[in-house]
C-alpha positions as CSV (number, residue, x, y, z in Angstrom):
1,X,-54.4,-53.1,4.5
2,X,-54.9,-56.2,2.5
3,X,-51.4,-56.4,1.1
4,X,-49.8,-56.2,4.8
5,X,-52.2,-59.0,6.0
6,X,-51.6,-61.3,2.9
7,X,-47.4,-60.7,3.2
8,X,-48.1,-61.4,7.5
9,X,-49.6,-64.6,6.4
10,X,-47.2,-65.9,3.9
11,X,-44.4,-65.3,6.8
12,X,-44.6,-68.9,9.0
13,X,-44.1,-67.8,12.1
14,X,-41.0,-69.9,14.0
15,X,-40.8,-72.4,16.3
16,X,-39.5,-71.1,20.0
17,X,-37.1,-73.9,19.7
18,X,-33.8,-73.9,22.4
19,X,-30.3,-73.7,20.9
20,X,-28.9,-77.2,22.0
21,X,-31.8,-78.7,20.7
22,X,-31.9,-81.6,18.0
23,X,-34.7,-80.3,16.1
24,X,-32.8,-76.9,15.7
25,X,-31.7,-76.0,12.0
26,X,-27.7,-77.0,11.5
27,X,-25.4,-74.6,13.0
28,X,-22.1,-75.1,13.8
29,X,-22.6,-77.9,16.5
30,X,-24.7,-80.2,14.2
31,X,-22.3,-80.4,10.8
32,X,-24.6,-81.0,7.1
33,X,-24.4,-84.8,6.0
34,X,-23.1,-84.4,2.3
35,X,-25.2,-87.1,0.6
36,X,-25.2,-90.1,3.1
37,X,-23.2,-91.1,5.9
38,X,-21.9,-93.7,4.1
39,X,-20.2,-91.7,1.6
40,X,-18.7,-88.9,4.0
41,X,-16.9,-91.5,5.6
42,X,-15.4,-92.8,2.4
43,X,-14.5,-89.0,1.9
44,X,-12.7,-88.7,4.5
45,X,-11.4,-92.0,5.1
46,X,-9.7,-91.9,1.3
47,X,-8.3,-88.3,2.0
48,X,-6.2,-90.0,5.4
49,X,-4.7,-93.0,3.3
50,X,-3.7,-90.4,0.3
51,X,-1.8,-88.4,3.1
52,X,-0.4,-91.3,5.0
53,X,0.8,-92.4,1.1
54,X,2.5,-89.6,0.4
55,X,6.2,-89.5,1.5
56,X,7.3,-87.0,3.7
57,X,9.0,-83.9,1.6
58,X,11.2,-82.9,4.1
59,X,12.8,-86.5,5.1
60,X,13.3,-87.3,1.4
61,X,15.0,-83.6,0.7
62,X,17.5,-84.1,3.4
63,X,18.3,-87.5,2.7
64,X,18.9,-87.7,-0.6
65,X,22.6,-86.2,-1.6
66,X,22.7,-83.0,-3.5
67,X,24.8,-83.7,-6.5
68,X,25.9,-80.3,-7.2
69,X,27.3,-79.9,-3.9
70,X,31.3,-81.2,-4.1
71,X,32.1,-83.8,-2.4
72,X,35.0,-84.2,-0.3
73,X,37.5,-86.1,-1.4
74,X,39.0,-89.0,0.1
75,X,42.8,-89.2,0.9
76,X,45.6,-90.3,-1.4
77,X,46.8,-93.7,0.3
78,X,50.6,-93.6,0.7
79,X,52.5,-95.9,-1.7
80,X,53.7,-98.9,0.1
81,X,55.8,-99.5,-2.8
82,X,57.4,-95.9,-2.3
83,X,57.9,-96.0,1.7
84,X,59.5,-99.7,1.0
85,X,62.4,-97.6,-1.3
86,X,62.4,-94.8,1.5
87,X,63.4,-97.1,3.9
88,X,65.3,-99.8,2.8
89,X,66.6,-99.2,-1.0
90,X,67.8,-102.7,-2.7
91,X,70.2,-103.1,-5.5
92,X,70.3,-102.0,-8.3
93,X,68.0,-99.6,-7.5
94,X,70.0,-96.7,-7.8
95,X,67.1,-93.7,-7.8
96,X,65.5,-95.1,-4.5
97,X,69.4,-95.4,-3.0
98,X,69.6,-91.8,-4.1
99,X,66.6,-90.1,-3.0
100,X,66.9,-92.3,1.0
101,X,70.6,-90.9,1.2
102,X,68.9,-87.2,0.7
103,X,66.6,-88.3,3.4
104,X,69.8,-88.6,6.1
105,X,71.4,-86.3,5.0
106,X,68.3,-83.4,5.9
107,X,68.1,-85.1,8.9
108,X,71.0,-84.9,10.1
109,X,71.2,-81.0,9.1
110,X,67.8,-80.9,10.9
111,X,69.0,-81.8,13.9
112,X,72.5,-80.3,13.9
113,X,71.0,-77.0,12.8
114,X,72.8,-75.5,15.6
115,X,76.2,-76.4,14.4
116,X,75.9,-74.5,11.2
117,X,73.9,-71.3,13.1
118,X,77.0,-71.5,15.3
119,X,79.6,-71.7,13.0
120,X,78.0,-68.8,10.3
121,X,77.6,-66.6,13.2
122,X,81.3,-66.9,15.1
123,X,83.1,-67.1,11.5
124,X,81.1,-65.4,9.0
125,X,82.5,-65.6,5.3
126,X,84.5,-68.9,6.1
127,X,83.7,-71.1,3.3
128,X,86.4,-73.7,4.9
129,X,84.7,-73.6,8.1
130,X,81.5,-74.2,6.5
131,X,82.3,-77.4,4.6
132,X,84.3,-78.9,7.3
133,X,81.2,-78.6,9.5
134,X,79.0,-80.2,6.5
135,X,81.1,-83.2,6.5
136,X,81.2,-83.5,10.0
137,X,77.6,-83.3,10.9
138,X,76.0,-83.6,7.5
139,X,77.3,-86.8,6.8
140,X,76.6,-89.2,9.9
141,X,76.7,-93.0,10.0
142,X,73.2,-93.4,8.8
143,X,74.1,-92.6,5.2
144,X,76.7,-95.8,6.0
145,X,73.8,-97.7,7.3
146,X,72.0,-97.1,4.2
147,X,74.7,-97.9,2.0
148,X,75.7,-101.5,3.4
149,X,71.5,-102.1,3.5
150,X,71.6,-101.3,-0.3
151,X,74.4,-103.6,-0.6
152,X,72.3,-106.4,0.7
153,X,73.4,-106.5,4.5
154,X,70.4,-106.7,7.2
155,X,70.1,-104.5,9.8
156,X,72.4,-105.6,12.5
157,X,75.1,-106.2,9.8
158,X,74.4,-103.4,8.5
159,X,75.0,-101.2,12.1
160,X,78.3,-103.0,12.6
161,X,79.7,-102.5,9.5
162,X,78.8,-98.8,9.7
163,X,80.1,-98.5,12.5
164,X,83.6,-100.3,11.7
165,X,83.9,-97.9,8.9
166,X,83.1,-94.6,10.7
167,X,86.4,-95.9,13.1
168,X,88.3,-96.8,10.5
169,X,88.2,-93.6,8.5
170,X,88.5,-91.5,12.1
171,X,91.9,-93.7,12.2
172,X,93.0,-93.2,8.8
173,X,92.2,-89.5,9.3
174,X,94.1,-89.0,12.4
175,X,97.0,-91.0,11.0
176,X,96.9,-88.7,8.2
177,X,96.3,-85.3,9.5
178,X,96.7,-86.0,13.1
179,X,93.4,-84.6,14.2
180,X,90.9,-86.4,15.4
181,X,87.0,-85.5,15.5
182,X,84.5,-87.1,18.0
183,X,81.1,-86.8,18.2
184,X,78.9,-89.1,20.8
185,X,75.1,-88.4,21.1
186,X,73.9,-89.8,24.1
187,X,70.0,-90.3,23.5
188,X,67.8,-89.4,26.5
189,X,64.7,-89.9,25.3
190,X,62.0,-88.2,23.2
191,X,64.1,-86.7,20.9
192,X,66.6,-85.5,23.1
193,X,70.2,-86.0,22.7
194,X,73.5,-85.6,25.2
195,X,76.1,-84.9,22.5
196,X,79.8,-85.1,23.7
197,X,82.4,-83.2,21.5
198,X,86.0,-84.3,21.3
199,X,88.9,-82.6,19.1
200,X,92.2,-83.4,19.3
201,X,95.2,-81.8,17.3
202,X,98.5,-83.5,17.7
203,X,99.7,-80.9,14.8
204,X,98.3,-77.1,14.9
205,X,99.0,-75.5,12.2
206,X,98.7,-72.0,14.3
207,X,101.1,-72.4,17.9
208,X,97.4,-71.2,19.1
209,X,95.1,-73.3,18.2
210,X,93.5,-75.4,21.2
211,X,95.4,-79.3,21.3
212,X,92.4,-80.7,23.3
213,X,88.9,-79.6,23.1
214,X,86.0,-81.0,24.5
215,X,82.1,-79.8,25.1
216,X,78.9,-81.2,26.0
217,X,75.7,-80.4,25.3
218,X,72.1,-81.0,24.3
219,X,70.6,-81.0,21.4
220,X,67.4,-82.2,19.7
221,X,63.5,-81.3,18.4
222,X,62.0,-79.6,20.5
């Protein structure tokens, strides 16, 4: 009995204090002060300026360039040097005179494609055929303009001059042979050509080959 009484009064009994109230022990709504005021504040207040210090991660990751990842690279600028010998070749510049007479030529077998398709398939196996039609519409009167430009002639020069030739040689050929071989492209506009055909054969060598032959039609990229 006098060890319960003795362990009863060494118990203080509590206070019947409400929970909102000041004097209440700390509890979640009444934080503990860690020292003094004074120094939580510097606590916390040193904590914000170390964050608002340190860069943002994410901003400087995607910003800065990953150097293992390749870069595109940046294209090859076109020679002006090169496009100048394309063009307009100059004496004695033989290898850009060269390589601008290929340049007709292809295009003039690009765009008279149809005259070779035409000829292969209607006479197959004529080599003749064949070469005729290669120096008829392979050969055209910009590999003449390109000849008297290298020569030192300007442009309009150069388009009367190649066209002068390109009549007299249809002259001398029809003197010579008697045949005589026109083609007229009429340009229409984006690409597009009229061409105008004209043989004429004052001498067949076969009593039924055609004297006078004449055709039009369109040609061009389409």
């Amino acid at each position: 009995m006098k060890a319960a009484q003795l362990t009863t009064a060494a118990t203080p009994a509590k206070k019947n204090i409400p929970f909102f109230n000041k004097e209440r022990e700390p509890s979640f709504f009444h934080p503990v002060t860690i020292g003094s005021s004074k120094s939580a504040q510097a606590f916390f207040s040193n904590n914000m300026i170390q964050r608002q210090e340190k860069p943002d991660e994410s901003v400087t990751e995607s910003n800065t360039p990953n150097h293992n990842e390749p870069t595109a690279t940046p294209p090859i600028p076109r020679s002006v040097r090169a496009d100048k010998c394309n063009s307009s070749p100059e004496f004695p510049n033989f290898s850009c005179f060269t390589q601008a007479l290929k340049l007709d030529v292809d295009d003039n077998l690009q765009s008279n494609a149809y005259q070779f398709y035409r000829a292969a398939s209607l006479h197959p196996g004529d080599n003749e055929l064949m070469w005729n039609t290669f120096l008829r519409y392979g050969l055209g009167v910009n590999l003449l303009q390109t000849s008297f430009g290298f020569l030192g002639a300007n442009k309009k020069w150069g388009t009367i001059l190649s066209y002068g030739a390109g009549i007299g040689m249809k002259a001398y050929q029809f003197a010579n042979d008697g045949k005589l071989k026109l083609d007229i492209p009429i340009p229409l506009g984006k690409g597009i050509n009229l061409d105008i055909k004209f043989d004429l054969n004052t001498k067949p060598d076969k009593p039924t080959d055609e004297k006078v032959n004449t055709s039009i039609g369109i040609s061009g990229r389409f």
